[in-house]
N, C-alpha and C positions, 0 to 999 in steps of 0.2 A: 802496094796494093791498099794497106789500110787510108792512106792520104788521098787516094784514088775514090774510095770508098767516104769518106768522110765531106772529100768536094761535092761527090755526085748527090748527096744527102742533103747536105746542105743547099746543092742549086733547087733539087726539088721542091724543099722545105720554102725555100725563097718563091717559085714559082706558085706553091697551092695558095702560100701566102695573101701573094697580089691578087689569084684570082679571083679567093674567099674574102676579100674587100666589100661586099655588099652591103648592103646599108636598109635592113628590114624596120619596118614599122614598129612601132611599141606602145602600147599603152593601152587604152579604150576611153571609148566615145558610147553618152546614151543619150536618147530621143525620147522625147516627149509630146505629144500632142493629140489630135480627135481620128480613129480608122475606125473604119465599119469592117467588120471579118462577117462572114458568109461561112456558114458551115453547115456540111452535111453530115449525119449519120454518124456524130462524135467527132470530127476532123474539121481543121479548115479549110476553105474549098479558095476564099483568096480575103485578100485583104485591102479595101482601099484608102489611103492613107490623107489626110489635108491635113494643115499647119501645122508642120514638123517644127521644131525647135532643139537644139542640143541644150539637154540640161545638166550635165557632167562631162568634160572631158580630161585625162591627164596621158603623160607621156607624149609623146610626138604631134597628139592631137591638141594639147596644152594650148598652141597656135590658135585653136578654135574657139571663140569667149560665148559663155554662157547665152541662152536667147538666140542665136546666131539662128536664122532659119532653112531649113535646109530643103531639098528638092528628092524628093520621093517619090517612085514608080509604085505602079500598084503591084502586091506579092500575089503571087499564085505559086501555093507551096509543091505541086506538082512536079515545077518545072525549071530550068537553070534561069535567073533573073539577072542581065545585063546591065551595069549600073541601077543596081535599088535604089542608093541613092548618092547624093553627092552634097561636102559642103565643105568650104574653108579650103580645095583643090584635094580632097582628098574624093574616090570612088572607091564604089563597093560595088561587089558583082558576087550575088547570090550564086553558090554552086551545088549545094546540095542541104536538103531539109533532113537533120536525125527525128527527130519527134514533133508530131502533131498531133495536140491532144486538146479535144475537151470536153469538160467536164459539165455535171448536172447544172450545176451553177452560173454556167455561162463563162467560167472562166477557160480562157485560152491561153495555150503556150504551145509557140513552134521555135526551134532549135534546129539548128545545121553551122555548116562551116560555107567561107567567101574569102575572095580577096580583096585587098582593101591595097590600091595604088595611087599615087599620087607624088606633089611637093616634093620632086626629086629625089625620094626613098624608092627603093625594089619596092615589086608587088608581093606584097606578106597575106600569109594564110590565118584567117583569122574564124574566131568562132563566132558567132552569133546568138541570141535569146531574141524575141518577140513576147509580150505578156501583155492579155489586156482582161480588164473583167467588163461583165456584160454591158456594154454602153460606155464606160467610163473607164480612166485609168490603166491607160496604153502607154506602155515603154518598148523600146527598142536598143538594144545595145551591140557592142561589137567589143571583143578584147583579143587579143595578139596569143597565139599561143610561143610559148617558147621554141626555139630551135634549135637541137641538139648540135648542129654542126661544129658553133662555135666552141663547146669542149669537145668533140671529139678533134677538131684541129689542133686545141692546145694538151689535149693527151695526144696525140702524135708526136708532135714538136719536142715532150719533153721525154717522149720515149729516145728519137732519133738523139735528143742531147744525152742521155742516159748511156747510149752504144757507144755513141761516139766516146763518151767519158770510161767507159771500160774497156774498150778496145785501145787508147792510150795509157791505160794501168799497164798493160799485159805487155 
């Protein structure tokens, strides 16, 4: 029974293995360049974006070189945004806005999470910032939030090796 018990752990082990294979995004990417944001009554109402540029990227975005220009949809923090933008074969699709805020001074910040697909990586869930001050000095960024999955698989893993390791003591 226990050898019964030790195979069938084992095949599992083997099967979550291969399925948990995935291959998510990592890193972050920021933009730079001239938006006009529209706001009503403290909030942004949208943002229209011309001559993006990536001006930092690392991790999986690495691929992407400085300058690189990229192709931007106009935001409307509203509403889910379909490819915002895209560059280097990577896309982002707005899914939801946490904060939209702004301030006496003109300064704007909206925040939410998107996924960010591409270059033969899964589609990863990624966080997002927008910041611009009034007229001038607009950034746009994306960064990878981490995913629990890959330790809770390998706390599984070393639990089932753990039984299996006691129940051959016994």
């Amino acid at each position: 029974m226990k050898k019964l018990f030790a195979l069938f752990t084992s095949a599992a082990l083997l099967f979550v293995s291969s399925v948990a294979s995935a291959v998510p995004i990592d890193g972050s990417i920021k933009f730079f360049g001239v938006a006009n944001t529209t706001t009503v009554a403290g909030v942004a109402t949208k943002v229209i974006f011309t001559n993006q540029l990536v001006g930092v990227s690392s991790g999986d975005f690495a691929v992407v070189a400085p300058l690189t220009a990229a192709a931007f949809t106009n935001l409307n923090p509203v509403v889910p945004t379909a490819s915002l933008w895209s560059v280097g074969g990577f896309t982002f699709d707005l899914l939801n806005v946490i904060t939209n805020t702004v301030s006496g001074a003109g300064a704007v910040e909206i925040s939410g999470s998107g996924i960010v697909s591409g270059n033969g990586y899964d589609a990863t869930i990624f966080s997002w910032l927008y910041t611009a001050q009034q007229g001038a000095n607009q950034t746009f960024s994306a960064s990878s939030i981490p995913a629990p999955a890959g330790t809770a698989l390998l706390g599984l893993t070393l639990l089932a090796f753990g039984l299996s390791r006691r129940n051959k003591k016994s």
